[in-house]
N, CA, C and O of each residue as an XYZ file, in Angstrom:
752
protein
N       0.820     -1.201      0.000
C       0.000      0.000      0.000
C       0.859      1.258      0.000
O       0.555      2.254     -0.656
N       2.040      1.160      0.831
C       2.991      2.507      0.985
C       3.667      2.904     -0.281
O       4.120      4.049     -0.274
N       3.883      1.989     -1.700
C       4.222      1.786     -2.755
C       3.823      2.567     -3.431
O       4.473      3.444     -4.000
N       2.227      2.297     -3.498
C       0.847      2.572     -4.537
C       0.779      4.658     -3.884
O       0.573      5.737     -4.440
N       1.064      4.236     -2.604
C       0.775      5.296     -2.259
C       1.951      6.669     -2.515
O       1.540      7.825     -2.626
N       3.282      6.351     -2.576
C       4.233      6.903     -3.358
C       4.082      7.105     -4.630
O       4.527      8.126     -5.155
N       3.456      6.199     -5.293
C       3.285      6.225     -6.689
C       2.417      7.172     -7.099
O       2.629      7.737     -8.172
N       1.557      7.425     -6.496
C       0.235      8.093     -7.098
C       0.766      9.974     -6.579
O       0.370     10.991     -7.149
N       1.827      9.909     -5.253
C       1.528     11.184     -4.991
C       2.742     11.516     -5.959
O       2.921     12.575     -6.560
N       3.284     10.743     -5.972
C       4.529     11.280     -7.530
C       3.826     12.019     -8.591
O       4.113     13.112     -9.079
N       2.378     10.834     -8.988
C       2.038     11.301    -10.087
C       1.091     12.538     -9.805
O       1.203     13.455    -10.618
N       0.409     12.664     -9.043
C       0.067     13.965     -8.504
C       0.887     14.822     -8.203
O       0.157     15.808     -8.302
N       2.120     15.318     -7.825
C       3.446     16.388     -8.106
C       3.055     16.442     -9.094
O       2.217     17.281     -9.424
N       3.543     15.559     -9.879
C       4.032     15.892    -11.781
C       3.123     17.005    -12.301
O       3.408     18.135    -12.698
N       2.073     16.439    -12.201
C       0.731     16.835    -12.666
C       0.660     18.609    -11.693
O      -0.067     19.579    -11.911
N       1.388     18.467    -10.983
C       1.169     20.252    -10.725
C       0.787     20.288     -9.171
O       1.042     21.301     -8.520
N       0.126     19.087     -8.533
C      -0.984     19.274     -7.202
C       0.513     19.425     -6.104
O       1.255     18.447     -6.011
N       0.756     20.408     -5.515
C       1.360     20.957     -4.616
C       1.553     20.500     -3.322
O       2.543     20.361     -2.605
N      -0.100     20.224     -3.150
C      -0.288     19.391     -1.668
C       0.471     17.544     -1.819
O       0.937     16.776     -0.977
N       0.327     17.478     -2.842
C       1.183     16.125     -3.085
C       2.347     16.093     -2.787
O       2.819     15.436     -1.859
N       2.927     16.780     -3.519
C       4.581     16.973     -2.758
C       4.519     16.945     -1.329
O       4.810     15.896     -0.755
N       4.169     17.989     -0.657
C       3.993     18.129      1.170
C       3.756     16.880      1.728
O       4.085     16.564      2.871
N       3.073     16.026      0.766
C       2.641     14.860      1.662
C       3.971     13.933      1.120
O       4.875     13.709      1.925
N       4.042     13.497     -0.024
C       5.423     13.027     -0.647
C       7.044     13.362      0.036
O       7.767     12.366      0.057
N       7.388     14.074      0.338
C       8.686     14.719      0.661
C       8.595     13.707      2.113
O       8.863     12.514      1.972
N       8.275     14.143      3.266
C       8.117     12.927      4.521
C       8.070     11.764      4.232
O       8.755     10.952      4.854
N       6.998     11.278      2.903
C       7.355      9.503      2.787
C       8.510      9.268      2.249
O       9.184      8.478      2.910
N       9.131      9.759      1.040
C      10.089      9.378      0.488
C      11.692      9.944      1.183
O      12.748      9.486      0.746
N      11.658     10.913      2.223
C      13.092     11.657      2.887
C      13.831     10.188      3.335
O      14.833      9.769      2.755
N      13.244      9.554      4.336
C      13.876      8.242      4.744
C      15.019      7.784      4.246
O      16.156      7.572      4.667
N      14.270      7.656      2.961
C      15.113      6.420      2.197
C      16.590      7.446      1.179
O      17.770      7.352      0.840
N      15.268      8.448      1.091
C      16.413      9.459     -0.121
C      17.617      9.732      0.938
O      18.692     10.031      0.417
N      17.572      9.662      2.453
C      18.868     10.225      3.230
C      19.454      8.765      3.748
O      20.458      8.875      4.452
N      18.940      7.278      3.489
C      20.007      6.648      3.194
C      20.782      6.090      2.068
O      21.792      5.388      2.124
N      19.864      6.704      0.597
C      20.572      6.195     -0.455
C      22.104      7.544     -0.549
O      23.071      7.695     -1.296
N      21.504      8.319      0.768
C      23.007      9.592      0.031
C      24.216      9.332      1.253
O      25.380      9.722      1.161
N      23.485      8.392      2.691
C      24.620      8.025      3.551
C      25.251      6.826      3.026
O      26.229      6.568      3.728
N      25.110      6.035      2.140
C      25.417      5.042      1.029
C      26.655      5.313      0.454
O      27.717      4.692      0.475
N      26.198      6.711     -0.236
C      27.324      7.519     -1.273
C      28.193      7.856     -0.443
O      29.368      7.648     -0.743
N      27.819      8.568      1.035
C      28.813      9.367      1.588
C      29.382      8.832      2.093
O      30.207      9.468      2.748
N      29.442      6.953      2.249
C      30.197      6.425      3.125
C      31.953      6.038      2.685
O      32.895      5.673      3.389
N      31.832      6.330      1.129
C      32.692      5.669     -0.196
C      33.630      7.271     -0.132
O      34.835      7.122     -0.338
N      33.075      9.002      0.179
C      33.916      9.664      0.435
C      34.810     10.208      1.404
O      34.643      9.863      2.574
N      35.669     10.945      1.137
C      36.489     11.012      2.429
C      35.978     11.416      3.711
O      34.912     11.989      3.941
N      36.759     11.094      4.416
C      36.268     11.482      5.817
C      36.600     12.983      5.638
O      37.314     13.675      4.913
N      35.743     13.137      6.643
C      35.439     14.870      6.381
C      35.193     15.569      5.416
O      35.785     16.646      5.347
N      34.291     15.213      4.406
C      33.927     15.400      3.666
C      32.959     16.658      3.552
O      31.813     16.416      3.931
N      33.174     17.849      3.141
C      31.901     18.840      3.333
C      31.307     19.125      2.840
O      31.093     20.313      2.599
N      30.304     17.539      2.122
C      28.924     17.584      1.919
C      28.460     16.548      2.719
O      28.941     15.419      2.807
N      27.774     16.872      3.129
C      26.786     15.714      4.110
C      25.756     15.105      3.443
O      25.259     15.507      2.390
N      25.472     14.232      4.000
C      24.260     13.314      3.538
C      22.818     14.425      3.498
O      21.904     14.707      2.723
N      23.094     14.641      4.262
C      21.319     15.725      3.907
C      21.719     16.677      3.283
O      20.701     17.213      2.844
N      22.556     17.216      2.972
C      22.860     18.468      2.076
C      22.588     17.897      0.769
O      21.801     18.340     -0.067
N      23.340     16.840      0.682
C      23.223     15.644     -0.886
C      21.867     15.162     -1.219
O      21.660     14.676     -2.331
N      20.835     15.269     -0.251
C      19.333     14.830     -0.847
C      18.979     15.750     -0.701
O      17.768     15.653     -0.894
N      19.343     17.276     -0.325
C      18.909     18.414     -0.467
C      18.553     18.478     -2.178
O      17.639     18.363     -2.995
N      20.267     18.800     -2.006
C      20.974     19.037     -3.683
C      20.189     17.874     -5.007
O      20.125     18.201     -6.192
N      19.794     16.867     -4.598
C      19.396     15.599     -5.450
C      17.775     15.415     -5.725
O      17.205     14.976     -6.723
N      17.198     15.952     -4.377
C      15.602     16.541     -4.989
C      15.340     17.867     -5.309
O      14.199     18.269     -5.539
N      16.546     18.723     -5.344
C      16.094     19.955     -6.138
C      16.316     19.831     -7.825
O      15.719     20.377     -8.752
N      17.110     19.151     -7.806
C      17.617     18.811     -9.353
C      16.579     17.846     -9.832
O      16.104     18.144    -10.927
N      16.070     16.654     -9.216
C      14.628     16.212     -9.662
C      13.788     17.082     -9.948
O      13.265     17.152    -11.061
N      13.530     17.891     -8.960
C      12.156     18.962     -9.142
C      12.691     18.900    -10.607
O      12.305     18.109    -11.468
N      13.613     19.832    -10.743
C      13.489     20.345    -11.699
C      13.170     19.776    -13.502
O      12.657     20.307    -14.487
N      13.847     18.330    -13.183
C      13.606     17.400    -14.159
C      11.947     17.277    -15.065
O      11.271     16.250    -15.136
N      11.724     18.141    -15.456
C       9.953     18.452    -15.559
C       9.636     17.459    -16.749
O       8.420     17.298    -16.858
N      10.344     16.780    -17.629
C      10.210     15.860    -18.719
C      10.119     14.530    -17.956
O       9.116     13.897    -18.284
N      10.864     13.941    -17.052
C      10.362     12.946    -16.421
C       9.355     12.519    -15.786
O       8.912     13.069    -14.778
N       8.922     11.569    -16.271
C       7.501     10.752    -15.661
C       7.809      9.769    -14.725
O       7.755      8.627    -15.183
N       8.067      9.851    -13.740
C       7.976      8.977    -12.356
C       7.144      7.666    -12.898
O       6.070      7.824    -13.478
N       7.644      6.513    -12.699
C       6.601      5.531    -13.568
C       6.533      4.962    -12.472
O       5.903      4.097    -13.080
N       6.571      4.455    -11.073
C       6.427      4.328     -9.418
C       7.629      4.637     -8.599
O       8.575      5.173     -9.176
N       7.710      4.394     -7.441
C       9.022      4.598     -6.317
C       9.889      3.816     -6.742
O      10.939      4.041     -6.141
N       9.980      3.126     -7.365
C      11.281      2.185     -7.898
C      12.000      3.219     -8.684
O      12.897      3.846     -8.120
N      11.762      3.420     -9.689
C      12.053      4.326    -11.211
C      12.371      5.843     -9.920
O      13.582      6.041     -9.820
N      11.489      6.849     -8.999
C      11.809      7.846     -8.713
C      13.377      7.391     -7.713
O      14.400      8.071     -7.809
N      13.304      6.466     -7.034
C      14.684      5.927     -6.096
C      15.835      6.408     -7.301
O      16.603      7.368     -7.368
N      15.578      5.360     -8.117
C      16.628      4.774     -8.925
C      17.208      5.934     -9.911
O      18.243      5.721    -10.542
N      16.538      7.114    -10.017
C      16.652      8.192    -10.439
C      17.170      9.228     -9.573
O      17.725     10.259     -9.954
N      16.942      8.867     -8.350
C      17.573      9.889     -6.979
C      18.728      9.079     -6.809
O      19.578      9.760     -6.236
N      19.186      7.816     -7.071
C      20.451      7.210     -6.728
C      21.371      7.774     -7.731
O      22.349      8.445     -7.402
N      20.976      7.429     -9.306
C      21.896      8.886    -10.056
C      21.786      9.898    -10.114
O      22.840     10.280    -10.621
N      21.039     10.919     -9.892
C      21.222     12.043     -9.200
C      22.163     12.212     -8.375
O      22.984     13.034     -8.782
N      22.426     11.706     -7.222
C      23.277     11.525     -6.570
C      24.963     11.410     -6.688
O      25.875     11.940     -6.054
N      24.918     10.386     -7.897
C      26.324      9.933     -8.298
C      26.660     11.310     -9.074
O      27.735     11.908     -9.089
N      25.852     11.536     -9.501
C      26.130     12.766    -10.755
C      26.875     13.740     -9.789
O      28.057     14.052     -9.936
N      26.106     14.165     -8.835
C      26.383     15.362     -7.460
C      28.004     15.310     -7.366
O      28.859     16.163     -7.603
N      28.085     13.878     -6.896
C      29.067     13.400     -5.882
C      30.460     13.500     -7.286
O      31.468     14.188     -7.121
N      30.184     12.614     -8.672
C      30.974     13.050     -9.777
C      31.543     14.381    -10.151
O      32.717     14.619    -10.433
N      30.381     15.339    -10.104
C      30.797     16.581    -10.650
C      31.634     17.078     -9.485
O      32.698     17.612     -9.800
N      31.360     17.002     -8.284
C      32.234     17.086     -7.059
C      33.433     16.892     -7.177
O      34.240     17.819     -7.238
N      33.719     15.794     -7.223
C      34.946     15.373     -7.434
C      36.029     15.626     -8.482
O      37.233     15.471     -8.277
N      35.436     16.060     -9.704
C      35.887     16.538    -11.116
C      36.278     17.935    -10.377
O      37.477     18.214    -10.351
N      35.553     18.640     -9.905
C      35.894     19.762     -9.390
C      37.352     20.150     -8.387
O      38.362     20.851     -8.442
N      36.631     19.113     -7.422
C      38.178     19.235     -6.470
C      39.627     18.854     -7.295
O      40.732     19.369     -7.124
N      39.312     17.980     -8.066
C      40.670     17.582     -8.950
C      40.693     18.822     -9.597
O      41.459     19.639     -9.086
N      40.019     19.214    -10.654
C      40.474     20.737    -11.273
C      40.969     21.620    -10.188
O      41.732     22.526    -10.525
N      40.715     21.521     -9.195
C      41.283     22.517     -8.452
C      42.530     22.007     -7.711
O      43.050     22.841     -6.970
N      43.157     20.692     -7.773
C      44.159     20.564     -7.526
C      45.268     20.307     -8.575
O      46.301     19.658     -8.410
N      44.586     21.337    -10.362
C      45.730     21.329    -10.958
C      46.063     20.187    -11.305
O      47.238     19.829    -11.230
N      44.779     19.132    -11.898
C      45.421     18.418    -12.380
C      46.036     16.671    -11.415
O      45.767     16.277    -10.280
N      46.775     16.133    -12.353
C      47.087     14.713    -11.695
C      46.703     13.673    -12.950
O      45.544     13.854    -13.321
N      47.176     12.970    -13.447
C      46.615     11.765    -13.900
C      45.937     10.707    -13.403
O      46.407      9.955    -12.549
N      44.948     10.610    -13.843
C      44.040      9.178    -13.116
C      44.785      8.190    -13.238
O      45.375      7.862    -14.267
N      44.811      7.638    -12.177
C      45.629      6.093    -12.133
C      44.718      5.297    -12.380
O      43.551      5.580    -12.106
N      45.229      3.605    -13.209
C      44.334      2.863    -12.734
C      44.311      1.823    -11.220
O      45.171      1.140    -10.664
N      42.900      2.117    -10.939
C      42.962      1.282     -9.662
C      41.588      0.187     -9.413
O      40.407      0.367     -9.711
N      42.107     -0.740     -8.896
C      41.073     -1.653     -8.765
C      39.911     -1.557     -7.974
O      40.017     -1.250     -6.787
N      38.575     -1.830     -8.602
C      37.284     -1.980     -8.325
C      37.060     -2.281     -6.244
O      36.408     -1.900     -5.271
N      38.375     -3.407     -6.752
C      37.904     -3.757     -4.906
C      38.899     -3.069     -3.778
O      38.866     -3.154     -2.551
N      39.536     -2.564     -4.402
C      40.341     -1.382     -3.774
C      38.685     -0.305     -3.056
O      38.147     -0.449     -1.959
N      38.380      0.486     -3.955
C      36.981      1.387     -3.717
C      36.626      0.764     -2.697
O      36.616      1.288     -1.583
N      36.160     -0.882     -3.010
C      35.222     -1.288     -2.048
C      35.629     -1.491     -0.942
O      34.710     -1.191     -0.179
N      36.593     -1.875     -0.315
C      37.513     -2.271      0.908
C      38.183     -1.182      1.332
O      38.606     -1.232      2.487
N      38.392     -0.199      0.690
C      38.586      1.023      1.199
C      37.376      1.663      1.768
O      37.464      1.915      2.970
N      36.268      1.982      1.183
C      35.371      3.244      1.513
C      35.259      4.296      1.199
O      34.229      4.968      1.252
N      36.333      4.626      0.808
C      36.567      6.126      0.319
C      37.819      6.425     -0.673
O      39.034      6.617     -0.647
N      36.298      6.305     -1.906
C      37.413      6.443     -3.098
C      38.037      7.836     -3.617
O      37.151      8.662     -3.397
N      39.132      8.486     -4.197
C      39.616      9.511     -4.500
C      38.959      9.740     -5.610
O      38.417      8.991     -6.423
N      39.143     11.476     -5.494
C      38.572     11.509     -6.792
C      39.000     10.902     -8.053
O      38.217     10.539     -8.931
N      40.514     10.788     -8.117
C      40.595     10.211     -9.765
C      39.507      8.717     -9.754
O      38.676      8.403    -10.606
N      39.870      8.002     -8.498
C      38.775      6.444     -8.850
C      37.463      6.871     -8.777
O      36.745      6.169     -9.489
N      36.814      7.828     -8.140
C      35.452      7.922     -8.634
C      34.805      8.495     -9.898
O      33.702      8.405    -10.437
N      36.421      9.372    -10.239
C      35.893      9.408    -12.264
C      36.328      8.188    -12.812
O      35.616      7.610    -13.632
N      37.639      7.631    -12.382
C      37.527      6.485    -13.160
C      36.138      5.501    -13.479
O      35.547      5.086    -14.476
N      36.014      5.408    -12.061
C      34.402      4.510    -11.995
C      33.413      4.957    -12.363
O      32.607      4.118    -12.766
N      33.060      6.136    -12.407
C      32.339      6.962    -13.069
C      32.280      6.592    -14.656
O      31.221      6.293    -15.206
N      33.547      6.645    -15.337
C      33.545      6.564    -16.976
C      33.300      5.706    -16.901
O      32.168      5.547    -17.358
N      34.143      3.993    -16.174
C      33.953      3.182    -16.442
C      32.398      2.211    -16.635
O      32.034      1.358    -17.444
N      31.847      2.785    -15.583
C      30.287      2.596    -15.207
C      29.546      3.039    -16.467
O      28.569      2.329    -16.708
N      29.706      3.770    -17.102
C      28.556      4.505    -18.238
C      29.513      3.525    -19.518
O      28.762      3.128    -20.409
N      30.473      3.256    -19.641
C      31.256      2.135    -20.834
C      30.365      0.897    -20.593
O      29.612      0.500    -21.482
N      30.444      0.314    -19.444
C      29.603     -0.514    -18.907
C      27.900     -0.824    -18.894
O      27.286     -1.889    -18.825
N      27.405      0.684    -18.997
C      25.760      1.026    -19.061
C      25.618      0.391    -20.814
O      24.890     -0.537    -21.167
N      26.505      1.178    -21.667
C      26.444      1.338    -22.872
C      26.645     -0.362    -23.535
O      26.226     -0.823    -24.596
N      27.294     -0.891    -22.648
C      27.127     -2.486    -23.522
C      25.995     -3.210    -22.725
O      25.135     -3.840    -23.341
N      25.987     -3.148    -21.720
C      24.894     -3.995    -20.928
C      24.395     -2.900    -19.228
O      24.890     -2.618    -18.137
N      22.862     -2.587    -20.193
C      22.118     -1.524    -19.261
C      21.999     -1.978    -18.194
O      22.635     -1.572    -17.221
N      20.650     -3.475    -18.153
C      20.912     -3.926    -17.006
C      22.342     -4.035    -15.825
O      22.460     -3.666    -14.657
N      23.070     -4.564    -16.567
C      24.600     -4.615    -15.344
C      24.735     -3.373    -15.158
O      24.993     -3.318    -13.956
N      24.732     -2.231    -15.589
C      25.030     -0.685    -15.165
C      23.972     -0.428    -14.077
O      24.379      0.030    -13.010
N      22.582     -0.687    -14.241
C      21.955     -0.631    -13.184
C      22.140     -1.272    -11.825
O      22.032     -0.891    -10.659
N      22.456     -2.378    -12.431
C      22.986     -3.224    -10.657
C      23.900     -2.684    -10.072
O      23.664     -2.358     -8.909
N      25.348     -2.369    -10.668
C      26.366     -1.623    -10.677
C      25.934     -0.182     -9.652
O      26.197     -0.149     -8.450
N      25.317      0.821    -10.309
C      24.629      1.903     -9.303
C      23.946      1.079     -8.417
O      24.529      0.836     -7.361
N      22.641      0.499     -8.629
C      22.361      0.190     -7.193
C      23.024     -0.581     -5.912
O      22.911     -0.316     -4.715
N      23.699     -1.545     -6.514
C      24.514     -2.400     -5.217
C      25.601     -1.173     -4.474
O      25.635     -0.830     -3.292
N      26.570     -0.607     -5.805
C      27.739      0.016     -4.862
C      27.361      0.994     -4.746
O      27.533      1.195     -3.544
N      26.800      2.088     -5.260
C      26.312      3.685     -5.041
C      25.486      4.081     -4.247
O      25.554      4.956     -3.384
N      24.094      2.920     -4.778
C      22.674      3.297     -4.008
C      22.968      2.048     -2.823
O      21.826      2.026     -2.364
N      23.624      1.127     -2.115
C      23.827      0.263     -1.119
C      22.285     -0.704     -1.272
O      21.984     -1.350     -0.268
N      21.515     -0.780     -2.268
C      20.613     -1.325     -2.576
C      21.349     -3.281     -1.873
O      22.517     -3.502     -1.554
N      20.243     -4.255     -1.846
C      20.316     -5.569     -1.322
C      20.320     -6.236     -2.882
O      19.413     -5.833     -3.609
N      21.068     -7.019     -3.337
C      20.740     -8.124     -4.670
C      19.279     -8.184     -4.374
O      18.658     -8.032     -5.426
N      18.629     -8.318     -3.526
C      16.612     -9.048     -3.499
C      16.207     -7.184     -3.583
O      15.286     -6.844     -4.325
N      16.575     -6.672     -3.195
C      15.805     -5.076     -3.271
C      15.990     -4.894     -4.955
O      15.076     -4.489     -5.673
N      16.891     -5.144     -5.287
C      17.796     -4.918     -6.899
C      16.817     -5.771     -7.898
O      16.331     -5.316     -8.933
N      16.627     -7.054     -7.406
C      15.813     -8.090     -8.004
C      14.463     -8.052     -8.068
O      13.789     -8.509     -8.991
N      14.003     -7.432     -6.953
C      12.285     -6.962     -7.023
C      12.308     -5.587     -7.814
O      11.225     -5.111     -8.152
N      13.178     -5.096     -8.046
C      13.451     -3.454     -9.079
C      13.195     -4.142    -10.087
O      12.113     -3.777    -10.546
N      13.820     -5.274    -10.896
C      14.354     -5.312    -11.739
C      13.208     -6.260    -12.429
O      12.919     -6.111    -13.616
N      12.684     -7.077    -11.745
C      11.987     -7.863    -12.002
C      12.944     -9.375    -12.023
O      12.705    -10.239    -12.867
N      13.545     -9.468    -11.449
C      14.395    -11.089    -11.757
C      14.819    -11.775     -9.993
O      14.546    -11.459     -8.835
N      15.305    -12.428    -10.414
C      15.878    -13.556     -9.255
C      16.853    -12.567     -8.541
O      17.623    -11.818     -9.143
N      16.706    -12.669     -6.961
C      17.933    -12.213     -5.963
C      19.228    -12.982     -7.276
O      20.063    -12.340     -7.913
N      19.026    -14.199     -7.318
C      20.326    -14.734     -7.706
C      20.504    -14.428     -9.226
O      21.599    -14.803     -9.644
N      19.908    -13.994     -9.913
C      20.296    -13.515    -11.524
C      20.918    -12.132    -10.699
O      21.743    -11.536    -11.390
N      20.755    -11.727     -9.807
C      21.429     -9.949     -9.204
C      22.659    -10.307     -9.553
O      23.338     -9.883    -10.488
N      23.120    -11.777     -8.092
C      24.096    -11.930     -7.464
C      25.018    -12.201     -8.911
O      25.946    -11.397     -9.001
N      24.943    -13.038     -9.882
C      25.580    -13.372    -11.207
C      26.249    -12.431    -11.905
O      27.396    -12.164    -12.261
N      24.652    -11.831    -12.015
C      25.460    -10.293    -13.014
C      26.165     -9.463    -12.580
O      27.000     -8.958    -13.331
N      26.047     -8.987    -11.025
C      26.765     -7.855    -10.440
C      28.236     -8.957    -10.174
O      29.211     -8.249    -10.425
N      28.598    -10.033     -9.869
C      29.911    -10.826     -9.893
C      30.555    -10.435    -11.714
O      31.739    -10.115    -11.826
N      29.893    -10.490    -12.654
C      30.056    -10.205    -13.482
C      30.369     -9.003    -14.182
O      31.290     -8.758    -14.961
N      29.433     -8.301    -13.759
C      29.973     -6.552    -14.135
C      31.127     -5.965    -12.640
O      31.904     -5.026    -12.809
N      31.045     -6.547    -11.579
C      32.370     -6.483    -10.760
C      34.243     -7.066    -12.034
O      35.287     -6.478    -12.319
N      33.896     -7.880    -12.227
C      34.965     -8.620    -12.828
C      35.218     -7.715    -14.105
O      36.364     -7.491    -14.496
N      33.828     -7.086    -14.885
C      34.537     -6.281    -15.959
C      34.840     -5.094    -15.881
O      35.322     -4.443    -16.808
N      34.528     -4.571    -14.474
C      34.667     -2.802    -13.701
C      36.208     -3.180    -13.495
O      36.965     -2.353    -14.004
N      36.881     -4.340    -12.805
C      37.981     -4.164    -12.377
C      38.998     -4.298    -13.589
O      39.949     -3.516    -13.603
N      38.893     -5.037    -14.395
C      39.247     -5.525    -15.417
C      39.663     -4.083    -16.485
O      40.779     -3.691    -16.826
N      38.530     -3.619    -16.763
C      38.268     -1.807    -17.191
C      39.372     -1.030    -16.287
O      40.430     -0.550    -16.693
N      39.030     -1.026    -15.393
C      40.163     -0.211    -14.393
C      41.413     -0.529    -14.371
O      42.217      0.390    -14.216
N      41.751     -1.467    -14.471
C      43.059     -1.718    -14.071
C      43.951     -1.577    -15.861
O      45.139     -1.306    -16.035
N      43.029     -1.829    -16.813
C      43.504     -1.380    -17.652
C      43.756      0.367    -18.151
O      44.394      0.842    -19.091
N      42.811      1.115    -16.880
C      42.853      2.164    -17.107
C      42.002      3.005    -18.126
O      42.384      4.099    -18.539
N      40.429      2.218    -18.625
C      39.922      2.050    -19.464
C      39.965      2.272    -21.025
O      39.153      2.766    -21.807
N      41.141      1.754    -21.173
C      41.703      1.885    -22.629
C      41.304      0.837    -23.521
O      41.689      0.842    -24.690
């Protein structure tokens, strides 16, 4: 019911009704401020954007998205999870321009992950590499954002997606193996 009920006040925003949002913004904050403590857990410590500043920044840039049709809370998440990456990307592109530069190294996929907190060159690396990745196989780009970006579950990923927890677990072992693979070649 809490689903149907996200769904409809989405589609009531779209459509203009004001009071929808007011009621929308409280159901959906929850989740939108742990898909951005997700992101913020992968940047540096001390980082000065915070998790609520980042779903600040990530539903104002929705608002603004006025061509998109919310098709239920799955599709609006999964759209606030890149939102997000985008934030956290252009971020990072930034701080590197401002440190003049550096060459991106390549570095491995499970480096990011066992670390926590990737630098900016690995989060553009992963960044390019991720959209090289979207562009041959969409699905795996989606798992890809949701498992490591959005901290989504393989069964949360699998009820998104429509498939098996275990078709998740396959493909994301799979697009893991060609993220690192990509990286370490430096995506050349």
């Amino acid at each position: 019911m809490a689903d149907l009920d996200i769904t409809t006040l989405l589609r009531r925003f779209r459509a203009g009704d004001r009071a929808a949002e007011e009621q929308l913004v409280p159901r959906v904050y929850h989740e939108l401020r742990r898909l951005a403590a997700a992101y913020m857990r992968r940047e540096k410590p001390g980082a000065s954007l915070q998790p609520t500043a980042l779903v600040h920044e990530a539903y104002l840039r929705m608002v603004d998205y006025k061509q998109v049709e919310f098709k239920d809370r799955h599709h609006f998440f999964a759209l606030a999870a890149q939102v997000m990456r985008r934030i956290l990307v252009d971020r990072a592109r930034a701080r590197k321009a401002a440190k003049r530069g550096g060459a991106a190294g390549a570095l491995p996929l499970d480096e990011a992950i066992e670390l926590g907190t990737p630098k900016e060159d690995l989060l553009i690396s992963l960044d390019e590499a991720l959209d090289r990745l979207s562009g041959l196989n969409p699905r795996m780009g989606q798992i890809v954002e949701m498992r490591f970006f959005g901290g989504m579950t393989e069964e949360e990923i699998g009820e998104y997606l429509g498939v098996s927890a275990r078709t998740i677990k396959r493909q994301w072992a799979t697009a893991r193996l060609w993220l690192q693979k990509e990286l370490a070649a430096g995506g050349q």
